[in-house]
C-alpha positions in Angstrom: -19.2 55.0 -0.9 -21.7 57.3 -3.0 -19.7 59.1 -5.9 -20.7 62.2 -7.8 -23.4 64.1 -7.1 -27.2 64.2 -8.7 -29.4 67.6 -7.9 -32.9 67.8 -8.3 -34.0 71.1 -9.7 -37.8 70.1 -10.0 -40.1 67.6 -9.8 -43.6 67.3 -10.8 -46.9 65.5 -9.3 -49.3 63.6 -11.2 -53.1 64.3 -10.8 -53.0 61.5 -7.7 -50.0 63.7 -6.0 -47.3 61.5 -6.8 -44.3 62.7 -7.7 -43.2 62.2 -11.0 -41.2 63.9 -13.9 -37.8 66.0 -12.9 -35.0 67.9 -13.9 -31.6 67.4 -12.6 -27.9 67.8 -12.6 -26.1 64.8 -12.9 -22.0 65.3 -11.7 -19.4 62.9 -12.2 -15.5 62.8 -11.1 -14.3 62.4 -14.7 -11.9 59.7 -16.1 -9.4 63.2 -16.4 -10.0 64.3 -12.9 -12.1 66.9 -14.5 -16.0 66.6 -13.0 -18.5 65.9 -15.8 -21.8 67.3 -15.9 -25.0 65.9 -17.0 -28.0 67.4 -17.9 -31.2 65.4 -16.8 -33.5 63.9 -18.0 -30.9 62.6 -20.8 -30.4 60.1 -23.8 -27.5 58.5 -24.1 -26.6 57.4 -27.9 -25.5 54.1 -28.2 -21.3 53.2 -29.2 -21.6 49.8 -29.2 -18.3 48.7 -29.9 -16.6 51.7 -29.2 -18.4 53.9 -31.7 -21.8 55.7 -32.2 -22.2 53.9 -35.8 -21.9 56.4 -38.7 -21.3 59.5 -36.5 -18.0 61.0 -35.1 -17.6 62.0 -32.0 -16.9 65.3 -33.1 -20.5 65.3 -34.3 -21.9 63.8 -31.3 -20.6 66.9 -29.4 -21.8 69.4 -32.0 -25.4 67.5 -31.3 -25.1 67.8 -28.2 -24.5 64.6 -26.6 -23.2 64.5 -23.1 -23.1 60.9 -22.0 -22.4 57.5 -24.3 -22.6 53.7 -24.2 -20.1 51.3 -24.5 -20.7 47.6 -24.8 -18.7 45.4 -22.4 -19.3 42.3 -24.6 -18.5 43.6 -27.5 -15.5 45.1 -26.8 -14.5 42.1 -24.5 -14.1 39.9 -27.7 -13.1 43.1 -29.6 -10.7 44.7 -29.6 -10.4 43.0 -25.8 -10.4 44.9 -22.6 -6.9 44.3 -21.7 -5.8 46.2 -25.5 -8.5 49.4 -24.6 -6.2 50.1 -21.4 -2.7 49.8 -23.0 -3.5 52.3 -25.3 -5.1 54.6 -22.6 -8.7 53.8 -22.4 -12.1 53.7 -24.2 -12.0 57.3 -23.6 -9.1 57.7 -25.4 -9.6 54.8 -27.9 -12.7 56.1 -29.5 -11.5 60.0 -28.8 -14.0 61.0 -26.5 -13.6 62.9 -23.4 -17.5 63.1 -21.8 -18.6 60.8 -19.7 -19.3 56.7 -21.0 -21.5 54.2 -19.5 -20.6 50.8 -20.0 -23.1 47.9 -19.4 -22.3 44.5 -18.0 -22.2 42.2 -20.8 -25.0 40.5 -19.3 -28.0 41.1 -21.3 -25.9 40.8 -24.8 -24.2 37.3 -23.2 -28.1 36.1 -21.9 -29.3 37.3 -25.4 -27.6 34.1 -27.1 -30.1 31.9 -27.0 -28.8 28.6 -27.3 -24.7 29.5 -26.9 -25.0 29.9 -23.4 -25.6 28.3 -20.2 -26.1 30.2 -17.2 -25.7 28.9 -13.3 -24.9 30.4 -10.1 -21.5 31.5 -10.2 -21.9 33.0 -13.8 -22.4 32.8 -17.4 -20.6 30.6 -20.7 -21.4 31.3 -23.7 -20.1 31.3 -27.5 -18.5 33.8 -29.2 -21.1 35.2 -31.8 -18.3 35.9 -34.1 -15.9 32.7 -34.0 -17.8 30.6 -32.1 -15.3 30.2 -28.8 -15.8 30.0 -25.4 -16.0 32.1 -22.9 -17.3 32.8 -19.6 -18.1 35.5 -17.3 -18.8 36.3 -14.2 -19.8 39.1 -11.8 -15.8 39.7 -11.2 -14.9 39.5 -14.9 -17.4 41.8 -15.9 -15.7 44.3 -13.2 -12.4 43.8 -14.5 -13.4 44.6 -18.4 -14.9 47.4 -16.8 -12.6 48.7 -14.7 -9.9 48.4 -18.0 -12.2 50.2 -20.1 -12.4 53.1 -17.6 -15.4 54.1 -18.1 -17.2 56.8 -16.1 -20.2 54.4 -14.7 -20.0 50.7 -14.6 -23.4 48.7 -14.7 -23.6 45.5 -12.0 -23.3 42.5 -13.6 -27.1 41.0 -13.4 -29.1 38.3 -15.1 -32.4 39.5 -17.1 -34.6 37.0 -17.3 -36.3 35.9 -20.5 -40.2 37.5 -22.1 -42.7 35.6 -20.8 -41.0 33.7 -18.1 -42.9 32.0 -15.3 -42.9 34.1 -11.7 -39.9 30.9 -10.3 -38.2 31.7 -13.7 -38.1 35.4 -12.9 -37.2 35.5 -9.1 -34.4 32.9 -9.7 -33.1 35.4 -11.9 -33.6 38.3 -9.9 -31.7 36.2 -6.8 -28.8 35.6 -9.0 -28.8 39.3 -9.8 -28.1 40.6 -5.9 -26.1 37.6 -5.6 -23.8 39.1 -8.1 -24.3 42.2 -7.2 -22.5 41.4 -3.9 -19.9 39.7 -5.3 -19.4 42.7 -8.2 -19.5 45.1 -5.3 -15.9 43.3 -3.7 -14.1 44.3 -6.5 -12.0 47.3 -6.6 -12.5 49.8 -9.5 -10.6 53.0 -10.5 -11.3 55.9 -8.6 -13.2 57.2 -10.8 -15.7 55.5 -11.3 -19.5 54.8 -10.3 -21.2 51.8 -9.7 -25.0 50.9 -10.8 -26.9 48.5 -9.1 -30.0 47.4 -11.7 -33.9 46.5 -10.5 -34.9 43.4 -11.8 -38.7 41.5 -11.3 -39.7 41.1 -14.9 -43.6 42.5 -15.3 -44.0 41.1 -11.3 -44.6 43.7 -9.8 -43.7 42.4 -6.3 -41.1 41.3 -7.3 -40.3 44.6 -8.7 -40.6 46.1 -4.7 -38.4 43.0 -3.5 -35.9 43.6 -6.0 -35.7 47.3 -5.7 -35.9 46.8 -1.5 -32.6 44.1 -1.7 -30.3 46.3 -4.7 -31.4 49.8 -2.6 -30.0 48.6 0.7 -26.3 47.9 -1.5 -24.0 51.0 -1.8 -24.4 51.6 -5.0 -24.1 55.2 -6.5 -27.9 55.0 -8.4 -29.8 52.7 -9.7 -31.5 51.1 -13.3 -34.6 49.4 -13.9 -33.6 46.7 -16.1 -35.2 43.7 -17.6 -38.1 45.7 -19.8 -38.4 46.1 -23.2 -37.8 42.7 -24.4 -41.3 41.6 -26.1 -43.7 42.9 -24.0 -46.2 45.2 -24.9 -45.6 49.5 -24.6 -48.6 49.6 -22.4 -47.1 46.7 -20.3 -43.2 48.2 -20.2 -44.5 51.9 -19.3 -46.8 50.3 -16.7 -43.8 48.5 -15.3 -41.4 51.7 -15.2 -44.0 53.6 -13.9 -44.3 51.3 -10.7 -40.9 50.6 -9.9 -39.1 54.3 -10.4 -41.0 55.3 -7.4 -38.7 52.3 -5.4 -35.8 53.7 -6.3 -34.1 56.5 -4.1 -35.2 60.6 -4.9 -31.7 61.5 -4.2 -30.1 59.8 -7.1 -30.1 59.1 -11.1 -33.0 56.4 -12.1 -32.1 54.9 -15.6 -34.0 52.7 -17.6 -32.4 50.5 -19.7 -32.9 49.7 -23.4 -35.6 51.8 -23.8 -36.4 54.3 -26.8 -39.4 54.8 -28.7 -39.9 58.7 -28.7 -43.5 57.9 -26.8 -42.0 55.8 -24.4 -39.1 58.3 -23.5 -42.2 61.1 -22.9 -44.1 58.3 -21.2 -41.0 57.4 -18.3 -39.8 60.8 -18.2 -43.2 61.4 -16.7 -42.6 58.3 -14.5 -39.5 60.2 -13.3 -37.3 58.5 -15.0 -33.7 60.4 -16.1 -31.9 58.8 -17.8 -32.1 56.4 -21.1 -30.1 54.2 -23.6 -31.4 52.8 -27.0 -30.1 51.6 -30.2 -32.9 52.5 -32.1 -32.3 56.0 -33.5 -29.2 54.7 -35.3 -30.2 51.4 -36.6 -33.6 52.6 -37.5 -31.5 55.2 -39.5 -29.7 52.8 -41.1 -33.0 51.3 -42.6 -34.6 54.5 -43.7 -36.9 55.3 -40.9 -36.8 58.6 -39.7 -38.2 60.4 -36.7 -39.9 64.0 -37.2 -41.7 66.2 -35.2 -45.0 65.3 -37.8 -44.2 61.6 -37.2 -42.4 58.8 -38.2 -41.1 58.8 -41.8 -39.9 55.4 -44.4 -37.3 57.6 -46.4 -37.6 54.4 -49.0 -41.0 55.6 -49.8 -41.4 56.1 -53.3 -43.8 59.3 -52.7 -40.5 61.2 -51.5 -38.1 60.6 -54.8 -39.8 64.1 -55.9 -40.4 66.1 -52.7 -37.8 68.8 -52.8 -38.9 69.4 -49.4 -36.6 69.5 -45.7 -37.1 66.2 -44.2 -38.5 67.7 -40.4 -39.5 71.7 -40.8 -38.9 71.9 -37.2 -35.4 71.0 -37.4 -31.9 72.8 -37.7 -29.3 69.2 -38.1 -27.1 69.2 -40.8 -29.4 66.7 -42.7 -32.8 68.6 -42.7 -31.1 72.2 -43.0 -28.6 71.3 -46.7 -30.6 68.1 -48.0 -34.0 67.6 -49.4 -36.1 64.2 -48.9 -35.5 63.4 -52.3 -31.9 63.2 -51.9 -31.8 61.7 -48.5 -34.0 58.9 -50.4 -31.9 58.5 -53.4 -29.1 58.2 -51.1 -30.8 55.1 -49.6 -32.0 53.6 -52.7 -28.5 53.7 -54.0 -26.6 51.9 -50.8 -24.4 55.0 -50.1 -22.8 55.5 -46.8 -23.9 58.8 -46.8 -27.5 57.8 -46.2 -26.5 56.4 -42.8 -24.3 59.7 -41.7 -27.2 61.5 -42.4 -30.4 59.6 -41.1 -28.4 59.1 -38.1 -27.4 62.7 -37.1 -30.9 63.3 -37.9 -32.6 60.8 -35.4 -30.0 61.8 -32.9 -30.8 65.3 -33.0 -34.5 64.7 -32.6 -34.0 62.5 -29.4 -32.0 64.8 -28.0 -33.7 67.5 -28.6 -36.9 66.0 -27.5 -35.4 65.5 -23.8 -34.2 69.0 -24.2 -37.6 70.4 -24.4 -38.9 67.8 -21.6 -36.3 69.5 -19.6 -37.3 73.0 -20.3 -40.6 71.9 -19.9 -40.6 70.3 -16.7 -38.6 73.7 -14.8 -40.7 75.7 -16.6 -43.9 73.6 -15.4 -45.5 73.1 -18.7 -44.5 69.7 -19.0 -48.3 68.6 -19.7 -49.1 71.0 -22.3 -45.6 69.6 -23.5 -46.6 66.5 -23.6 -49.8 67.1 -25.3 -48.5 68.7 -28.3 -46.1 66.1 -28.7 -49.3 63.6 -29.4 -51.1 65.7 -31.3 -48.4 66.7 -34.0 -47.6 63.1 -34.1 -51.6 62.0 -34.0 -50.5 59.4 -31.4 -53.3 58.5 -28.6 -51.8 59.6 -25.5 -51.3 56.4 -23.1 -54.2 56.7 -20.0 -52.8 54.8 -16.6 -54.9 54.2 -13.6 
């Protein structure tokens, strides 16, 4: 039933002789019946409802995107599933002809604390915009899916709550194969691949029970879900680090929801390949920027005189034509602007940061890679066991 095809062009060993970070080639079918191919390891910007916020996809392309997110949720209630395919698709719809990701809806629906209620044969839950009702299920999340048309389809699967007690986090992780199964039944477009995602919370026998049950499913690859949610860096990257060995060597392993720049280093050296994460957007909406000298609050008042490019080491639109005084005075004064341009910024660094992990790891360097990356930054490198 295995889709596509994924090609490992490298992979690494840590000092104990495990191995870890890789470089691959990542082939779909294509919506278009034109195969689409993705670079790995690879970051995949976030289009929430049907757009990257603030950037065109013309721009995503010229930054060199490959792959994007859609939200099933989101564009379930709006502008619904059913509307998407009469007019020909997300693809289509939002003018974008690489390859999309959508995710289940489940993590956004089990997000509303308090609007929903969740049992065995699925999920209902309020609308966060109207306040309706609504429910879904492992079979509705495949039909929104399968009308959006998207390239790879995430199972529908239940992530359980930070902390949550161990009977908390296997009842969740049951439900998860359960619907699995059930998700698996139903017929998509040809097109398409299907993701199975590990769940376990920070168990990490639960971890191996969950990867053990999802692996043994014909699914095309697989996700490590459920991290990132509250717990700790240390925790999440110790988590990641444990469970991408589980998964199978012959296929994509993508971590969910995950995107500080230091944790993407961190589980691309857990051979990890590939990542999703609202944060280079949204955190460009607030002002914070990310440079290859660290982190920068473009609300600063220290940056209303510095005439100065914003990251030295970069060529985007935004550091090459506007200083850090106008990017700030841009902020200060509410303009839309600001968010066009803090956003292609912190796009272009993310990708460009799994670009040169890439290069890195075929040109075995990846460590002395890594290091610099701390030591510009002056972030203490993580130390595992």
């Amino acid at each position: 039933m295995q889709k596509g095809s994924f090609t490992v062009l490298k992979t690494l060993t840590d000092s104990q002789g495990v191995s870890r970070a890789r470089a691959g080639v990542f082939t779909l079918p294509g919506h278009d019946g034109k195969p689409k191919t993705i670079e790995t390891p690879r970051f995949m910007p976030v289009g929430t409802q049907g757009t990257v916020k603030a950037v065109s996809t013309r721009e995503l392309k010229d930054l060199g995107a490959q792959i994007i997110l859609g939200n099933t949720y989101h564009l379930y209630l709006r502008p619904g599933h059913q509307r998407v395919e009469r007019l020909g698709g997300l693809h289509q719809f939002m003018n974008w002809d690489g390859p999309i990701l959508t995710d289940s809806g489940g993590f956004q629906v089990f997000s509303l604390a308090g609007l929903n209620q969740i049992d065995d044969e699925g999920v209902t839950f309020q609308s966060h915009i109207d306040g309706s009702k609504h429910r879904f299920t492992p079979e509705l999340s495949m039909e929104i899916q399968r009308a959006l048309g998207s390239d790879i389809v995430m199972a529908f699967d239940q992530c359980p709550p930070y902390p949550a007690t161990e009977d908390q986090v296997k009842q969740a992780m049951a439900r998860t194969v359960k619907w699995a199964e059930r998700g698996l039944k139903y017929e998509l477009k040809p097109h398409q691949l299907r993701f199975g995602i590990i769940q376990g919370g920070l168990y990490k026998h639960l971890r191996e029970q969950s990867a053990r049950e999802m692996t043994a499913m014909p699914f095309d690859a697989f996700a490590i879900g459920g991290l990132s949610i509250g717990e700790t860096p240390d925790l999440m990257q110790e988590m990641a680090r444990h469970t991408a060995p589980l998964l199978p060597a012959d296929r994509p392993r993508y971590l969910m929801g995950v995107g500080r720049p230091e944790d993407l280093v961190e589980c691309v050296a857990a051979g990890i390949d590939l990542f999703d994460c609202v944060m280079p957007t949204r955190n460009a909406r607030n002002g914070q920027l990310f440079t290859s000298e660290g982190k920068i609050n473009i609300k600063n008042a220290k940056y209303q005189d510095d005439g100065g490019r914003l990251d030295p080491e970069c060529e985007c639109e935004t550091c090459t034509q506007y200083s850090r005084a106008y990017l700030r005075h841009l902020y200060v004064c509410g303009e839309a602007l600001s968010a066009r341009l803090n956003s292609i910024h912190n796009l272009t660094y993310y990708l460009r940061i799994m670009k040169e992990m890439r290069a890195a790891i075929l040109d075995n360097r990846f460590d002395e890679w890594r290091e610099s990356f701390y030591n510009k930054r002056q972030i203490k490198k993580p130390q595992f066991n």
